[in-house]
C-alpha positions as CSV (number, residue, x, y, z in Angstrom):
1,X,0.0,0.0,0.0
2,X,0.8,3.4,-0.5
3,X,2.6,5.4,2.5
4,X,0.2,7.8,2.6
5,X,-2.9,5.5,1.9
6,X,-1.7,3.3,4.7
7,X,-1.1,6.4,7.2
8,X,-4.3,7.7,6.6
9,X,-5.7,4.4,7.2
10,X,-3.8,3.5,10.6
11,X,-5.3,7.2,12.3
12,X,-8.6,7.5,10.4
13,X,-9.6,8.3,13.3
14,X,-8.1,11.5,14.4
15,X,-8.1,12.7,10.6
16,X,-11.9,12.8,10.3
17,X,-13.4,16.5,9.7
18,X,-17.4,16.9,9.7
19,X,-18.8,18.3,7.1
20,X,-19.9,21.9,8.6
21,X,-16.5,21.7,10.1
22,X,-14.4,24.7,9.3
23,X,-10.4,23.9,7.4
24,X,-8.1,26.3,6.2
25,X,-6.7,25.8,2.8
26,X,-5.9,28.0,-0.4
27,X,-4.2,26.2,-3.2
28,X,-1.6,28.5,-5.3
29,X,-1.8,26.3,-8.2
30,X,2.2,25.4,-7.2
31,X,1.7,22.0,-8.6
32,X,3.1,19.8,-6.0
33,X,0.3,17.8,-5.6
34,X,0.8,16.4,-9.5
35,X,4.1,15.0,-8.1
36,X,5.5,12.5,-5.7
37,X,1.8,10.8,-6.0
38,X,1.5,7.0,-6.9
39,X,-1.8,6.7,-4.9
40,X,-4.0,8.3,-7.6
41,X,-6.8,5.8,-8.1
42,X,-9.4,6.4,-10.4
43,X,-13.1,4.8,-10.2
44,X,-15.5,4.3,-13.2
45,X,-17.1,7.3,-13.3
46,X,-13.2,9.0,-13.3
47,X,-12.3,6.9,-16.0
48,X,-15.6,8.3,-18.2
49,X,-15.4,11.6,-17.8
50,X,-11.3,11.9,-18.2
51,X,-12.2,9.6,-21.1
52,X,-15.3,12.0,-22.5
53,X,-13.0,15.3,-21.8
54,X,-9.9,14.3,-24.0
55,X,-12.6,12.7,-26.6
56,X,-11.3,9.3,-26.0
57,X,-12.6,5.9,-25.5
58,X,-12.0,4.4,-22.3
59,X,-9.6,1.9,-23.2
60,X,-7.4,4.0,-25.6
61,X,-7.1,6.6,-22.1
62,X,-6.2,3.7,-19.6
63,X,-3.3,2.3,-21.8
64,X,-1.9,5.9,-22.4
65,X,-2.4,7.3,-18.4
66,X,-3.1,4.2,-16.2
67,X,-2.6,0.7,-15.3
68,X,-4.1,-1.3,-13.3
69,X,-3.5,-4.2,-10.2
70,X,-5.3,-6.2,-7.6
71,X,-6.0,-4.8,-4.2
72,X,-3.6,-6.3,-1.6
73,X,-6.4,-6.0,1.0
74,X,-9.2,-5.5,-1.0
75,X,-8.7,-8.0,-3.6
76,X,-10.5,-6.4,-6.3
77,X,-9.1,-4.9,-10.1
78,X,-7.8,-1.2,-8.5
79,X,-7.1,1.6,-11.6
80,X,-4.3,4.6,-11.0
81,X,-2.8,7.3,-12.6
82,X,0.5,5.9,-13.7
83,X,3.5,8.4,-12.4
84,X,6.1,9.2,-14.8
85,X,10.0,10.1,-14.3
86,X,12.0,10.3,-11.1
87,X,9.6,13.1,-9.6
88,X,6.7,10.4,-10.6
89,X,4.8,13.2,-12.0
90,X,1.3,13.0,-13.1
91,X,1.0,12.3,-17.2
92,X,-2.0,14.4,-17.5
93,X,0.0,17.3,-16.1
94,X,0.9,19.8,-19.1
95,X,3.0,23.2,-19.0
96,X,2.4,22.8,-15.4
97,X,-1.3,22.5,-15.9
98,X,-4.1,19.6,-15.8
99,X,-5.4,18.8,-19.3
100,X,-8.5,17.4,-18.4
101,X,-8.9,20.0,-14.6
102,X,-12.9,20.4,-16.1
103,X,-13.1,16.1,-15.2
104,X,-10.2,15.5,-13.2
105,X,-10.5,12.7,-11.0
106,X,-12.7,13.0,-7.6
107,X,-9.5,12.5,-5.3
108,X,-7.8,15.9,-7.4
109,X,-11.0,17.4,-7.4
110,X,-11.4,17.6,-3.6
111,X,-7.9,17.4,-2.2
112,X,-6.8,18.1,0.1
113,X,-10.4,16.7,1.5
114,X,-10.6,12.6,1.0
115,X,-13.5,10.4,2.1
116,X,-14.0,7.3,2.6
117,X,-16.5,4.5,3.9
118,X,-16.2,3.4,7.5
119,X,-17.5,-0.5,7.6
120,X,-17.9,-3.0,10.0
121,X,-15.1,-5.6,8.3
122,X,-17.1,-8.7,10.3
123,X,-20.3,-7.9,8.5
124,X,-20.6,-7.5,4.8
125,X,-23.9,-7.8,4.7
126,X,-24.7,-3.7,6.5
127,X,-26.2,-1.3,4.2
128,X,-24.0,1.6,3.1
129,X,-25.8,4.8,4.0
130,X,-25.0,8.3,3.4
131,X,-24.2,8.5,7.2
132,X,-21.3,6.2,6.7
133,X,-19.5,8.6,4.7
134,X,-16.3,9.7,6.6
135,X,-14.3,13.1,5.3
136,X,-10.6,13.2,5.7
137,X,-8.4,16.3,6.1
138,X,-4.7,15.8,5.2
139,X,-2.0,18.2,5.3
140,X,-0.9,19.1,2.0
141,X,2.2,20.8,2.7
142,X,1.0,23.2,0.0
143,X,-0.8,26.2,-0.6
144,X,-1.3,28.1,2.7
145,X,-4.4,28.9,5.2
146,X,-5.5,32.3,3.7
147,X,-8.8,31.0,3.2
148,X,-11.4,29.0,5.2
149,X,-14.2,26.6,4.1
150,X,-15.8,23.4,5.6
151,X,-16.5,20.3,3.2
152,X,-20.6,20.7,2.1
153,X,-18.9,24.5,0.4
154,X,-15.7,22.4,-1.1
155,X,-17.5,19.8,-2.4
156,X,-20.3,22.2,-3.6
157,X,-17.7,24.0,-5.4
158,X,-16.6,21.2,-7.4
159,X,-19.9,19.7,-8.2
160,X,-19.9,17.1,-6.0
161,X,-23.2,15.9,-3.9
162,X,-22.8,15.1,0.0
163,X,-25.5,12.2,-0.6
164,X,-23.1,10.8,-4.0
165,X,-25.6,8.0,-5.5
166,X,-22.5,6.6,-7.4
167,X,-20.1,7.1,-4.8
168,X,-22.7,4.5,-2.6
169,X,-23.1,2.4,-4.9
170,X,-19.5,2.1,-5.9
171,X,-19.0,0.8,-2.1
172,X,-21.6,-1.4,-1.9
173,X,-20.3,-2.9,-5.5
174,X,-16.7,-3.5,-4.3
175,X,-17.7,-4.3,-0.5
176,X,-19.5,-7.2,-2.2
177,X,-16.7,-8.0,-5.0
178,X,-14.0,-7.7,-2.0
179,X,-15.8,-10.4,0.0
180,X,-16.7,-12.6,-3.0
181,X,-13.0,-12.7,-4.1
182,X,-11.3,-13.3,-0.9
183,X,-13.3,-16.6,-0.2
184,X,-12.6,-17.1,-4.5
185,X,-9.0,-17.2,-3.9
186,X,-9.1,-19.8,-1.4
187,X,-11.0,-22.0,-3.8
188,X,-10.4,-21.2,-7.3
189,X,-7.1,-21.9,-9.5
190,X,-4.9,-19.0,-10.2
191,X,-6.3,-18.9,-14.3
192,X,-9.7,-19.3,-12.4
193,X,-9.2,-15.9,-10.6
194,X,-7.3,-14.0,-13.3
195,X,-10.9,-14.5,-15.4
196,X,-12.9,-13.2,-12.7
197,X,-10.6,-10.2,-12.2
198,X,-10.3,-9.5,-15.7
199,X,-14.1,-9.6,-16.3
200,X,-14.7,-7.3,-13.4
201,X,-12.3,-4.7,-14.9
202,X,-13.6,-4.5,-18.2
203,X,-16.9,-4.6,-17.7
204,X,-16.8,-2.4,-14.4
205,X,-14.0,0.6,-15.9
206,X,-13.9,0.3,-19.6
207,X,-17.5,-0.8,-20.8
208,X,-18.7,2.3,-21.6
209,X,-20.4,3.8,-24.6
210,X,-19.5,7.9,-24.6
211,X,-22.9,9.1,-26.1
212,X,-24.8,7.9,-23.2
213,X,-25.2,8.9,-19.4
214,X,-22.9,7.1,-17.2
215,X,-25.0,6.1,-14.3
216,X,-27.8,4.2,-15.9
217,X,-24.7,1.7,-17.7
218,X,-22.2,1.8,-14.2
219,X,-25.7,0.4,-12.8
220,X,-26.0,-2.1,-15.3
221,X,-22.7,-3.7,-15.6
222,X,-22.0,-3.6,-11.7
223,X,-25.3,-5.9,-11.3
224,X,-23.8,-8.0,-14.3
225,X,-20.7,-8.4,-12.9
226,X,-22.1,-9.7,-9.2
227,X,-24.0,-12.0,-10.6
228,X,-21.9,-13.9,-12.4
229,X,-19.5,-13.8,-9.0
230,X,-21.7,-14.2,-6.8
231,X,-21.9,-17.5,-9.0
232,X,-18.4,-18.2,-7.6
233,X,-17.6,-21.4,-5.6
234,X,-16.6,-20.9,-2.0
235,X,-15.9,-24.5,-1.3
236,X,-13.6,-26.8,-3.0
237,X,-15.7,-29.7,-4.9
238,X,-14.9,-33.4,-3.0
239,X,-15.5,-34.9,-6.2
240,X,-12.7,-33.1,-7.8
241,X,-10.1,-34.0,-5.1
242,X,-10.7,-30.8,-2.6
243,X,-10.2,-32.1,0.9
């Protein structure tokens, strides 16, 4: 994992701001935040609108800016931004400037705020709520504290709902895929796995047609996907030698 991905995990806690809860931040456009970074991950609605913005189709703009790997704790098909050079720079960064700022990706978009879903890791079965929503504030070690907002007026300023349909139901997707492919793994052969994962990311990043809305087809292929794995053996068959 990611220093800072793994920080932020290990003192959630402490880092948690509400969402009327005044932060200072003003960002000088200085750029450091589109370096040093390999923990920009991208979800499906990222993916289409960087996609829609430089008038690409999905799978031409992940093989020229991304890649992709499995989740070491999460075990499901995880997209980034893929760093480039010794400062590990962002590829979308141009003459010091974002080429696609109008649909950069949500984590850009709201930095230095994250968010995140707390869950109950013993019960996979909770619904995920709006409530469940946590807010992160990070240091950037940017910018300076000229200006003060809380998160409902950052988040209004980039567009971005406090009760995020997609944002829900992209948690509730991968909560179930997580679980489904952890018990997989115990069962299934390696080729087996390297199927399912493959299917998932197609279907759940790249499936997209550009002339039509995004949620209605996100909806449609995450339901596709889950049931064919939730299809999945979790037991080894007797008959086939399992023990």
């Amino acid at each position: 994992m990611d220093k800072r991905l793994q920080y932020i995990a290990e003192n959630l806690d402490t880092m948690t701001v509400g969402v009327d809860e005044p932060f200072k931040f003003h960002c000088d456009m200085c750029g450091k935040c589109c370096i040093n970074r390999e923990d920009i991950l991208l979800n499906a609605k990222d993916i289409y609108n960087m996609s829609k913005e430089l008038q690409m189709e999905p799978v031409d703009m992940f093989k020229k800016y991304c890649e992709t790997y499995i989740g070491e704790s999460s075990r499901i098909p995880i997209v980034r931004i893929k760093p480039r050079g010794s400062i590990k720079r962002c590829p979308l960064m141009k003459e010091h400037k974002c080429s696609v700022h109008k649909a950069k990706p949500t984590v850009c978009a709201m930095f230095p705020i994250g968010r995140c879903i707390k869950m109950d890791a013993s019960n996979q079965n909770v619904e995920i709520n709006t409530s469940d929503i946590r807010y992160i504030f990070t240091d950037p070690g940017c910018g300076d504290n000229s200006e003060t907002h809380t998160v409902r007026e950052w988040l209004g300023e980039f567009g971005i709902p406090l009760e995020d349909e997609f944002f829900l139901a992209w948690n509730r997707m991968i909560s179930e895929l997580g679980a489904i492919f952890h018990k997989g793994e115990k069962v299934l052969s390696e080729e087996g796995m390297m199927a399912a994962w493959n299917l998932t990311f197609v279907k759940i990043y790249l499936d997209y047609d550009m002339t039509k809305e995004f949620l209605p087809q996100f909806k449609e292929n995450a339901e596709e996907v889950l049931a064919v794995m939730r299809t999945m053996p979790t037991k080894k068959d007797k008959k086939k030698g399992g023990k």
